[in-house]
N, C-alpha and C positions, 0 to 999 in steps of 0.2 A: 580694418585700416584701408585707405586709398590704394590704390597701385594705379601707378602714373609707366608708361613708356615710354621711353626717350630715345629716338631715333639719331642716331651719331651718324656724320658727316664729317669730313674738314669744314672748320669754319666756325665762328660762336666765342662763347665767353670760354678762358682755360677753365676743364674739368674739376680742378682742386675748385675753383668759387663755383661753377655752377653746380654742380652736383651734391655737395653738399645742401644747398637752400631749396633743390626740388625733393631732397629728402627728407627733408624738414616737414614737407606735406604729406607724405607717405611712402609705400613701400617704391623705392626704384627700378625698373627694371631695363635694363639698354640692348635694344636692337643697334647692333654695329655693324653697319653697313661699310665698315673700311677697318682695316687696323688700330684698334686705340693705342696713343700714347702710352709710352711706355714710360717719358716721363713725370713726373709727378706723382707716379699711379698710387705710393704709399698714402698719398695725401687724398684720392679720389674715388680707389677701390673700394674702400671700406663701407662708402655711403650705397653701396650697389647690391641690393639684394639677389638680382640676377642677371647676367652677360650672354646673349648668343649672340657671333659670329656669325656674320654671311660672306664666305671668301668668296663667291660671284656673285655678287648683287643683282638680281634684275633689274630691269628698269621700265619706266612707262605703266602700264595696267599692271602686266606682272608684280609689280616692287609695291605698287598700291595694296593688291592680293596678300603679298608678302606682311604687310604691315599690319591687312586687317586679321590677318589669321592670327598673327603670335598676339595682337591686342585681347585679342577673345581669348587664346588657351590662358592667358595671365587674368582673365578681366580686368583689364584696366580702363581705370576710370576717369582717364584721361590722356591726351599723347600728346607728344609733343616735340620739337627742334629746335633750334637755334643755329642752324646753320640755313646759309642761302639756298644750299642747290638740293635742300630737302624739303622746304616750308610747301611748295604744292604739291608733290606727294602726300606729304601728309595733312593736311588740306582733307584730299579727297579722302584718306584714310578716316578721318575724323569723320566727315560726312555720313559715309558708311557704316559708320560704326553710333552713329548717333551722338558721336561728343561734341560738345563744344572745338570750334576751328574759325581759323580765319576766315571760309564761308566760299562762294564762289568768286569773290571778287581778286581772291590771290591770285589769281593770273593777270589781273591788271597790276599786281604789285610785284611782279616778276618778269614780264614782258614789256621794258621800256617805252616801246611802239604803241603799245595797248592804253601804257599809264598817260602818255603824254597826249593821245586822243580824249583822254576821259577828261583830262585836265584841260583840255582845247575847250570842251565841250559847256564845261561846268566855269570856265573863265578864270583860271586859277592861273597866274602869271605865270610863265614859263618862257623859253627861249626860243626862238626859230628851228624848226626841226622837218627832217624829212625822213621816211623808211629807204635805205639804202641795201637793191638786190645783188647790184652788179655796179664793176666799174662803170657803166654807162650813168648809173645810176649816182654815180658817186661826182663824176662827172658836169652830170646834171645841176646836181646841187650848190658846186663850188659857181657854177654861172648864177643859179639862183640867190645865195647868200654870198652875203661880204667877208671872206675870209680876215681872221682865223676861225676858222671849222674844228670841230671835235667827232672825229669818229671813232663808235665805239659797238659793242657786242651788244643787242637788244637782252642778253638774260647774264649779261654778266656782272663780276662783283670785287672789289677788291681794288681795282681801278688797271685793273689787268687786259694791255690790249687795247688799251686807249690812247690816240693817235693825234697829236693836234696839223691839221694842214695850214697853211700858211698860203698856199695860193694853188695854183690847175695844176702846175707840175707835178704836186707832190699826191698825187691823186694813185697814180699807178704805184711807185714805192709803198706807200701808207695800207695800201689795198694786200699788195701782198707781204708788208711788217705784222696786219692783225691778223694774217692768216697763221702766224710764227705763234703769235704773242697767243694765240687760242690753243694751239697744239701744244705748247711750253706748260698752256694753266689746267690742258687736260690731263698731262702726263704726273700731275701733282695732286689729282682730283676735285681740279676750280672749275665745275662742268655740271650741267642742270642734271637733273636726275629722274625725271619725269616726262617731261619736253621731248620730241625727239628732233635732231637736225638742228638744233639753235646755234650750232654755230656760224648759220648760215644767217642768223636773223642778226642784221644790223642797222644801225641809222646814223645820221649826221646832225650838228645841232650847231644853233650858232655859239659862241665862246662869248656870255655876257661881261659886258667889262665890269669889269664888280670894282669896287671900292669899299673903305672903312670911312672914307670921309664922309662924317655928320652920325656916324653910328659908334664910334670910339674915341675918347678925348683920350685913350692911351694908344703911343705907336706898336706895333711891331705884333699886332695880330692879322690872322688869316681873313680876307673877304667872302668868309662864306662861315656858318654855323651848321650846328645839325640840332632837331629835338627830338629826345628821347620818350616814346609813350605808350602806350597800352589801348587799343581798343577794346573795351568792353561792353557786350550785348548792344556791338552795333554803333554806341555812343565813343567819341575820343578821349581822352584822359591825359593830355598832355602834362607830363613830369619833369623834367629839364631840358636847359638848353645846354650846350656842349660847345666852348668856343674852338677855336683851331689856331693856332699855327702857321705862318702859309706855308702853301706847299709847294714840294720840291717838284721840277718838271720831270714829264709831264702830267700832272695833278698828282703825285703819289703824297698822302697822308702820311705825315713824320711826327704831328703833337695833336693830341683833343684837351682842354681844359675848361677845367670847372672852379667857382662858379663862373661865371660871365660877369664879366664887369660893364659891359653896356647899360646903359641907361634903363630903367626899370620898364618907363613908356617904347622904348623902341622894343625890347623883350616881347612886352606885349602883343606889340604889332607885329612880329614873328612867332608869337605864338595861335594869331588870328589867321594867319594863312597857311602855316602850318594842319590849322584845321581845315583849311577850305581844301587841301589838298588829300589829307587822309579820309574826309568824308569824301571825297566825289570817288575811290577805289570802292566804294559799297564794301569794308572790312565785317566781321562781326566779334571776332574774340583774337587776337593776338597782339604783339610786342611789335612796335616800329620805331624805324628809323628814317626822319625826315630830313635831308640836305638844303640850304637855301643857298642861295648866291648874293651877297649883298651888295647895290649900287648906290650912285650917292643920286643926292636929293632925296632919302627915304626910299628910294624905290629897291625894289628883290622881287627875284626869279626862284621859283621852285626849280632844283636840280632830278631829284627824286628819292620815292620814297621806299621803306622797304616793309614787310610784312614781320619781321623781327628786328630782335635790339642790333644796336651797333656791337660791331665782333669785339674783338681784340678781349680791354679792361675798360670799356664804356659803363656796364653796369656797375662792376664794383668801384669807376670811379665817382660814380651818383650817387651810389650807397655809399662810400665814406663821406661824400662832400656834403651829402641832404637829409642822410639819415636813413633812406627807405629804400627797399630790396626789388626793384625791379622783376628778378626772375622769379622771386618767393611768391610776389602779388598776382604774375602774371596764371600761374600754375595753382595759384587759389583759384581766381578767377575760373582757369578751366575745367575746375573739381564742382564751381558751381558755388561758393561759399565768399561770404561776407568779405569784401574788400574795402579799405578805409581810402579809396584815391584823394589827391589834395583837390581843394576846389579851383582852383588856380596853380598855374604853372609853379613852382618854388623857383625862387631867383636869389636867395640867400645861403647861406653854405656855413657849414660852421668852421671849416676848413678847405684849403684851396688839394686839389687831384690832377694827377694828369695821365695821359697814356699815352708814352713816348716808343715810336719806332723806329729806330736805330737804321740806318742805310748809310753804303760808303757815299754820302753828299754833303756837305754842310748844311746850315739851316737855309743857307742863299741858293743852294743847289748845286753849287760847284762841287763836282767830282771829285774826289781822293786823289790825290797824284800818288797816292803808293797803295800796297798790299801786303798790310803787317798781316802777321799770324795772329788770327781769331781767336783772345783768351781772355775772356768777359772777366772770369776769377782772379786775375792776375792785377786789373784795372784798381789803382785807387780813387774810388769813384767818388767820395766825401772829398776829395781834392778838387771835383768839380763843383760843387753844389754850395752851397748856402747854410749858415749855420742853423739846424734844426727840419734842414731838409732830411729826408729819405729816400731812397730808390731800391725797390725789388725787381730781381728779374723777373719773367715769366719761361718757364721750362719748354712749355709747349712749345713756344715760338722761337724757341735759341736758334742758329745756327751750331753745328757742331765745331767745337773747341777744334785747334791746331792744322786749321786749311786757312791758305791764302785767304783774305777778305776777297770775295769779286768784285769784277769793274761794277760799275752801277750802268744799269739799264734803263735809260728815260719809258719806255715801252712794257718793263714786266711789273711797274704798281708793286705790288705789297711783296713781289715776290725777291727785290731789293732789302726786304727786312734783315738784316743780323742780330736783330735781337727788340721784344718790346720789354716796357719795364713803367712801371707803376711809380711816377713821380710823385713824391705829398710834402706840401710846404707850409708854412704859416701864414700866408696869405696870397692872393691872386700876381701881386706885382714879383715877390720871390720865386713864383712855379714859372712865370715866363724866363724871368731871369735864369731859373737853373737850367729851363730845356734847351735853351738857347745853349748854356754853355755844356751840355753833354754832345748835343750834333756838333758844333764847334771844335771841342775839344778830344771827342774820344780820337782820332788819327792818332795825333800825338798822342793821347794818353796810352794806348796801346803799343807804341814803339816804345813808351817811357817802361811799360812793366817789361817787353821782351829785353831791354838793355841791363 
């Protein structure tokens, strides 16, 4: 039988769906590099035929060592991650070890700075951008580009630490906000793992005005998409596209939805540069996640791309919505055996999905004027939704029951979540409608179960 290693991290698809469909392919065994969840675990253990523990992780060469050693005492025959701040470690672990891996070009898909030179290089539409060392630097930049500016961490993920400036003032504040906003996402484990020193690596870019006008004949979607794919042996495999929600300032993700209801031909043409963007990182075998920005007259800007899927309930919201298993294909792929990829992107759904992340903001962004006591269980939530709607939580990501909700923080990105949850409706126009009214509504609904 296979034996696959699965190097855990913070970060990825929750444990109960992925672990399961990597065991599907063979024996599993988890290198835990951090504490695993404790919840769900009835639901995740079981698929694990082995667990060690590293309570001090190394890092850099070391942690690569680390990897390839327990990879050999298991032979496995294949390794693998799904979190961000582990895919180039193991990377080079795979290298070494002669498996199938994302290749040398992970580091262009992990170093923002790296990815958007390649992208310069190879004419892949992108935004105005510079590498930012220093205030001087930052400086620099706001005289070079037309503010609004977006400064953000060259290896970060989550949308953690990212800063919009507005003009030269706000240049020293912002400078030393992402210094907070990186020490906040390392005390939580949102921090490269290989790399050393990145949180010294940042850049600036300009903020393209994105629009839906001439890309949606329905209101109340996000200006920006992402597609979901697989590179294998080198070739792209684009799988779906993932609409959004807009988002709450500043850029924090609150809704992804499937299918897209954009026009078939405009899909297309985001699924064409999509590719021009994951070819020019030189990939050879892993899971991505491509960000676009959309402007009107047909034009879009690549934002970036990543070397694995999208976190949260990305994967299993493709897999209810299209049918096919994202993680199961990818971890075929890396065992070396027969994968059926679509020949074209799928833009059809048999059912609409979404992955909603709960934050005290509304859908418009505006902040909570109050701080009810956090009791997700208490909520009746079918009193928000739509008839034939459903909503599951996800355990991983709860906040914990009976503390004040927190202020929301335009600055800490995903770490504003109190909760994500697996939206599924009977068509596209009903999943907008219901996400809308669960950020809408949960304040109130959560005063309504404490009364």
């Amino acid at each position: 039988m296979n034996r696959i290693l699965y190097v855990y991290v913070k970060g990825g698809a929750p444990l109960e769906y992925a672990f399961p469909r990597i065991a599907a392919c063979g024996e599993l065994h988890v290198l835990a590099l951090a504490p695993l969840p404790t919840t769900a675990a009835d639901a995740w253990r079981p698929s694990c035929t082995s667990i060690e523990l590293v309570p001090e992780a190394p890092r850099g060469e070391e942690l690569v060592e680390l990897i390839v050693e327990y990879a050999k005492a298991i032979g496995a025959d294949a390794v693998l991650t799904l979190s961000e701040f582990a895919v180039l470690a193991v990377a080079h672990a795979a290298h070494r070890l002669g498996l199938a891996g994302a290749g040398e070009g992970i580091v262009r898909a992990r170093d923002k700075r790296l990815m958007r030179e390649a992208w310069a290089a190879a004419g892949v539409p992108i935004p105005g951008f510079r590498r930012v060392d220093s205030l001087a630097d930052l400086d620099a930049a706001l005289a070079e580009f037309t503010p609004p500016l977006l400064l953000k961490p060259a290896w970060g993920a989550g949308s953690v630490a990212q800063i919009v400036l507005d003009s030269a003032a706000d240049a020293a504040p912002a400078w030393s906000e992402i210094e907070r906003g990186l020490q906040a996402g390392s005390r939580v484990g949102m921090n490269e793992l290989y790399a050393a020193d990145t949180d010294r690596d940042r850049l600036v870019e300009e903020i393209a005005q994105g629009s839906t006008e001439g890309w949606y004949q329905e209101p109340g979607y996000g200006d920006y998409v992402s597609v979901e794919g697989i590179v294998a042996d080198g070739v792209y495999r684009p799988l779906a596209i993932t609409a959004k929600l807009p988002t709450v300032p500043s850029f924090v993700e609150v809704a992804s939805t499937s299918p897209s209801v954009m026009p078939v031909p405009l899909q297309r043409r985001i699924e064409e540069v999509s590719r021009q963007a994951v070819d020019a990182l030189g990939l050879e075998n892993c899971g991505t996640h491509t960000e676009l920005k959309l402007m009107k007259d047909g034009e879009l800007v690549v934002i970036e791309t990543a070397a694995r899927f999208g976190g949260l309930l990305t994967t299993r919201q493709v897999h209810e919505v299209f049918g096919f298993d994202p993680i199961g294909m990818l971890v075929r792929q890396l065992l070396g055996e027969r994968v059926d990829y679509p020949e074209v992107m799928l833009t059809d759904g048999v059912r609409a999905a979404a992955s909603v992340a709960v934050v005290p903001a509304d859908a418009f962004g505006v902040p909570w004027r109050t701080r009810p006591v956090w009791n997700p269980q208490a909520v009746d939530w079918q009193s928000l939704l739509s008839p034939g709607s459903t909503i599951e939580a996800v355990p991983a990501f709860a906040m914990p029951a009976g503390q004040p909700v927190p202020a929301f923080d335009p600055a800490a990105g995903s770490r504003n979540w109190l909760g994500v949850y697996l939206l599924s409706a009977v068509d596209a126009a009903t999943l907008q409608r219901d996400c809308n009214a669960v950020l809408n509504g949960l304040e109130a609904a959560l005063h309504r179960a404490a009364s």
